[in-house]
DOROTOR-801820 format. One record per residue (C-alpha): x, y, z. Coordinates in steps of 0.001 Angstrom, whole numbers, padded with zeros to 6 digits, always signed. Example, Ala and Ser with C-alpha at 12.3 -4.5 7.8 and 13.67 -1.06 7.14 Angstrom:
+012300-004500+007800/+013670-001060+007140/
//
This chain:
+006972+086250-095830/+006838+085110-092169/+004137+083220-090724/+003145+082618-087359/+000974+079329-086605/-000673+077081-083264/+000846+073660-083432/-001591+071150-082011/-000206+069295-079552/+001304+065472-080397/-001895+062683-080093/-001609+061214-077068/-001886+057563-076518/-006152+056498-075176/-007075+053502-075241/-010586+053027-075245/-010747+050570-071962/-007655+051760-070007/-006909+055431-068265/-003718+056749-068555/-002617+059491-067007/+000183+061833-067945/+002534+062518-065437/+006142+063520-064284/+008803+062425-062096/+010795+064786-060383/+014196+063467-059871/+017391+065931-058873/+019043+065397-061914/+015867+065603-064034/+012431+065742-064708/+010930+062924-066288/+007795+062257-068364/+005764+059467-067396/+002822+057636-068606/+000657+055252-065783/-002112+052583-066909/-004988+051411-064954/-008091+050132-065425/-011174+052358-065788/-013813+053061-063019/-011358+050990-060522/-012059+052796-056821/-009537+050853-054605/-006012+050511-054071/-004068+047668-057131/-001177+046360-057043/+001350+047935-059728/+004829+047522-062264/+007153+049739-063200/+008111+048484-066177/+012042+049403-067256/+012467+049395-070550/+015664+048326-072467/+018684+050058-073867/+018163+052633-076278/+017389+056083-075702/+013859+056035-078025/+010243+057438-076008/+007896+054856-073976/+005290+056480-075751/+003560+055004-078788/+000477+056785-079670/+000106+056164-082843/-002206+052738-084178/+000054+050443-085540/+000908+047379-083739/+003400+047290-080989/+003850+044083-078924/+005633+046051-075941/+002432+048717-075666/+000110+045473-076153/+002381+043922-072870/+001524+046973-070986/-002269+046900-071634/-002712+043744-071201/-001057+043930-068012/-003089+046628-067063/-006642+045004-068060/-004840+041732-065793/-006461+044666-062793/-002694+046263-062932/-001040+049803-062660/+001452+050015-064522/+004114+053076-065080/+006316+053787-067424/+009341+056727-066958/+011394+058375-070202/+015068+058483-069676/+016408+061754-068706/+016429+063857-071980/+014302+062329-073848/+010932+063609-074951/+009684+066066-073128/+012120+064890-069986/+014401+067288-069157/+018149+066800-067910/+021381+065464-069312/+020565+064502-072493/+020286+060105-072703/+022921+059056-074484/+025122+060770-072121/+023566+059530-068835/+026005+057074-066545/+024522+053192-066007/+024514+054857-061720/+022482+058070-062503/+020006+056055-064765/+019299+053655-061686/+018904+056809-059638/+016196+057755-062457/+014080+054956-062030/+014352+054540-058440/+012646+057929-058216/+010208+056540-060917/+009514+053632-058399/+009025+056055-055296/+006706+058031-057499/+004614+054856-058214/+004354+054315-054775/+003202+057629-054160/-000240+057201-055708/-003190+056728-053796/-004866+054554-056373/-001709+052235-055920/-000892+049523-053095/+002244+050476-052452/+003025+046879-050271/+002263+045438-053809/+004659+046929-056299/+007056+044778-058714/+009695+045544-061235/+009312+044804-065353/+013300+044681-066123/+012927+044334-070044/+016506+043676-071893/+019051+046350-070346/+016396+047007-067771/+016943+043441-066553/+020206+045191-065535/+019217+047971-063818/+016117+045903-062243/+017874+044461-058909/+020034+047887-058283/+016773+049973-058352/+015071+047334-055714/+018078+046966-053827/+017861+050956-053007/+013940+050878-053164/+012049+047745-051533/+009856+045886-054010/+007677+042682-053861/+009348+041036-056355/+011192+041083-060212/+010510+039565-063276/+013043+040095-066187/+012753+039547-069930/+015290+038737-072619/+018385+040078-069850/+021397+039577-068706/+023340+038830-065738/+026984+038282-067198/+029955+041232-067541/+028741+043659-070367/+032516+043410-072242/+031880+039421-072077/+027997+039800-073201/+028799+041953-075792/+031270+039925-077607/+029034+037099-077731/+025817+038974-078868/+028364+040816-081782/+028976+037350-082789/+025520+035715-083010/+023938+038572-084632/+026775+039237-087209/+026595+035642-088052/+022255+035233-088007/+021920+038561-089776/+024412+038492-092198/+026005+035367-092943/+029667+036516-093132/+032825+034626-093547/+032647+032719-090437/+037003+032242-089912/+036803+036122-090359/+034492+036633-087549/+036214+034987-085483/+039276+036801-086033/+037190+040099-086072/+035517+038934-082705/+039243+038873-080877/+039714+042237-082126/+036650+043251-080319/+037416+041436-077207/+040559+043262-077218/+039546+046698-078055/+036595+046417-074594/+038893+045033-072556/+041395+048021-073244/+037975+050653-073143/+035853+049420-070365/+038773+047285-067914/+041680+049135-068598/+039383+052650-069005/+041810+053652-071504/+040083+056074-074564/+039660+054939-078157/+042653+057080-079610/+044900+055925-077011/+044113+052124-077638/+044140+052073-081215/+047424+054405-080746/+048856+051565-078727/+047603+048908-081118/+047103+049808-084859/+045313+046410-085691/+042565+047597-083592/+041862+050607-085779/+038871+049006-088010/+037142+047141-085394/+037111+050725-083737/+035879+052543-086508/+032917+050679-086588/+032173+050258-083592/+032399+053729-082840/+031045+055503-085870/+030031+059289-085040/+032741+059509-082105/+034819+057887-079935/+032855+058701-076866/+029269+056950-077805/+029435+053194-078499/+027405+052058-081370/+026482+056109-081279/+024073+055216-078723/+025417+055176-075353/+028484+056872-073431/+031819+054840-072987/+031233+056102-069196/+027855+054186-069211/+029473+050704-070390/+032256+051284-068213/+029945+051623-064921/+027945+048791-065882/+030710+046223-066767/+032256+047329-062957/+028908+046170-061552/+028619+042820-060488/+024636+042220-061152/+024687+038830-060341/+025585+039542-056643/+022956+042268-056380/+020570+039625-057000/+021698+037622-054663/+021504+039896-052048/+017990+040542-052754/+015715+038399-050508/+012312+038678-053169/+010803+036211-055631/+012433+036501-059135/+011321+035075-062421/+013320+035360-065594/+011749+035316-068706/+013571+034324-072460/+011838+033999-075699/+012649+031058-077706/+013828+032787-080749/+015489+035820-078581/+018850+036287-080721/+020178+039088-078365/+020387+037104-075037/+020360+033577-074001/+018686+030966-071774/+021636+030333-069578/+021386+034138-068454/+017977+033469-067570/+018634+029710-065538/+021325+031542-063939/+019335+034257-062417/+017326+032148-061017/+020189+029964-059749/+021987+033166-058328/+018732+033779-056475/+018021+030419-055081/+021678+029915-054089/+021056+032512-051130/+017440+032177-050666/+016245+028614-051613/+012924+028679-053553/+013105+032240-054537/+013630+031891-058479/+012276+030590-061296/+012791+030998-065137/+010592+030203-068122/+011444+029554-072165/+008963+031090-074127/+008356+029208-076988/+008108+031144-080851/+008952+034859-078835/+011358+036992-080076/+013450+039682-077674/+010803+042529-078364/+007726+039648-077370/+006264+039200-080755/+005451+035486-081860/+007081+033782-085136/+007196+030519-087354/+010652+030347-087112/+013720+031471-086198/+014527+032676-089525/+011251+035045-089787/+012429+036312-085959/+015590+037113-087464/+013982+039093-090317/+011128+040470-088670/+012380+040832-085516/+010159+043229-082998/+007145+042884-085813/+004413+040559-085178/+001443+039915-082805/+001851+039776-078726/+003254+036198-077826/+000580+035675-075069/+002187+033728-072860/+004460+036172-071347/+000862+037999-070286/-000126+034598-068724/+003086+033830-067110/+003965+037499-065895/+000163+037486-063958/+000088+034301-062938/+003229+034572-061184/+002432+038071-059918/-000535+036758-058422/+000831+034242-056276/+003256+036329-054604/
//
């Protein structure tokens, strides 16, 4: 028996106080859903944040009820009297182009530097008055998208500025030992083995086969960090993608960008660290004297929501209410520039 039926289409997200519109960027490589917050009834020109989101290759879109501190961010941003746009990755939703996990670190700064020029583009936006929301990997591609596409300034969340091989070591180590509680000696001899095995894949640019080929020992270590295939790290992201961002030196893009910056950790983040954050701002002040600033947010964990304790972040990390100071902080700031 064959049936033919309508599907409705998927609830969009409306808020009872905010607009948001529906949108697309059109980029050469792809076209790209987007979704842009402002506040209702507003009839001149705000200022407005791209907001980048972080590493994974999962929709900007949550329109569904149940709490979610990185929608609440946005909102509350947006009732602050900001626009503020968000852009899928190529592939994903109903984005067309190559499909995410497959996308180089270069092409997805491309992306969102058409995102920006689209923001811009609005006539309910003041285009003098535009910043950058670099959340987690988006810290990364945050100064490379404003050094092609001017910006008034950049603040960053729970981000990095360090060598991906060297930041991914570390973070493999802290969350292995917070999460699980292993045999500490045999991390550490697991952790060389990782060292090893990036430094062969992202330095040397050498494939998996080839450098567990070369050196057997390596062979578990790859396994699991490589699970579906030997081209998708973690099966999230391309080898090509890691490789392209562990050539780039972030740390002297933001040096060579002459805007204020303010780098934002939570105090219970367990995926980055505070020294990434203090040494933003001292990359930026080392060149222009003045220009950045970084803030420890007490009780926050690396998706914004507040906790007890660093044991409850670890266990119910990304669930909990809106830490509100990285509202206050984030306006404030963007206020004053």
């Amino acid at each position: 028996m064959d049936i033919e039926v309508t599907l409705g289409e998927t609830p969009r997200e409306q808020p009872k106080d905010i607009q948001v519109l529906y949108d697309v960027v059109d980029a050469h490589e792809a076209t790209l859903r987007s979704l842009v917050t402002s506040p209702i009834g507003n009839t001149r020109k705000l200022p407005a944040i791209l907001f980048l989101q972080g590493f994974d290759c999962a929709s900007i879109e949550w329109p569904l009820l149940e709490s979610n501190p990185v929608r609440e961010l946005i909102y509350r941003l947006t009732r602050a009297g900001f626009v503020v746009m968000r852009s899928e990755k190529s592939g994903v939703g109903d984005s067309t182009g190559t499909a995410c996990r497959d996308v180089g670190f270069r092409d997805e700064v491309s992306l969102f530097t058409s995102a920006l020029r689209k923001l811009k583009s609005y006539d309910f936006v003041d285009s003098h008055n535009v910043f950058l929301f670099g959340y987690s990997a988006g810290g990364w591609v945050a100064p490379l998208v404003a050094a092609a596409e001017p910006v008034k300034g950049i603040v960053v969340y729970g981000t990095v500025v360090r060598p991906y091989a060297e930041y991914f070591v570390e973070n493999w180590r802290r969350n292995r030992w917070l999460r699980s509680q292993p045999d500490l000696p045999q991390l550490e001899d697991d952790q060389r083995l990782v060292a090893q095995l990036l430094h062969y894949l992202l330095a040397e640019k050498i494939s998996v086969r080839e450098a567990t080929a070369r050196h057997p020992e390596l062979t578990a270590i790859a396994k699991g960090l490589f699970p579906g295939d030997d081209e998708h790290l973690l099966g999230l992201r391309s080898l090509q993608h890691f490789r392209e961002l562990n050539d780039e030196n972030v740390g002297r893009v933001w040096a060579s960008l002459d805007i204020p910056v303010l780098a934002l950790i939570g105090g219970f983040d367990i995926r980055t660290l505070p020294l990434d954050h203090e040494y933003i701002a001292a990359i930026v002040n080392a060149r222009h004297p003045g220009k950045g600033s970084w803030r420890l947010l007490p009780k926050m964990d690396h998706g914004f929501a507040l906790h007890e304790s660093l044991k409850e972040s670890v266990a119910h990390e990304f669930v909990g209410p809106l830490g509100e100071e990285v509202v206050e902080q984030t306006v404030k700031w963007m206020q004053v520039q």
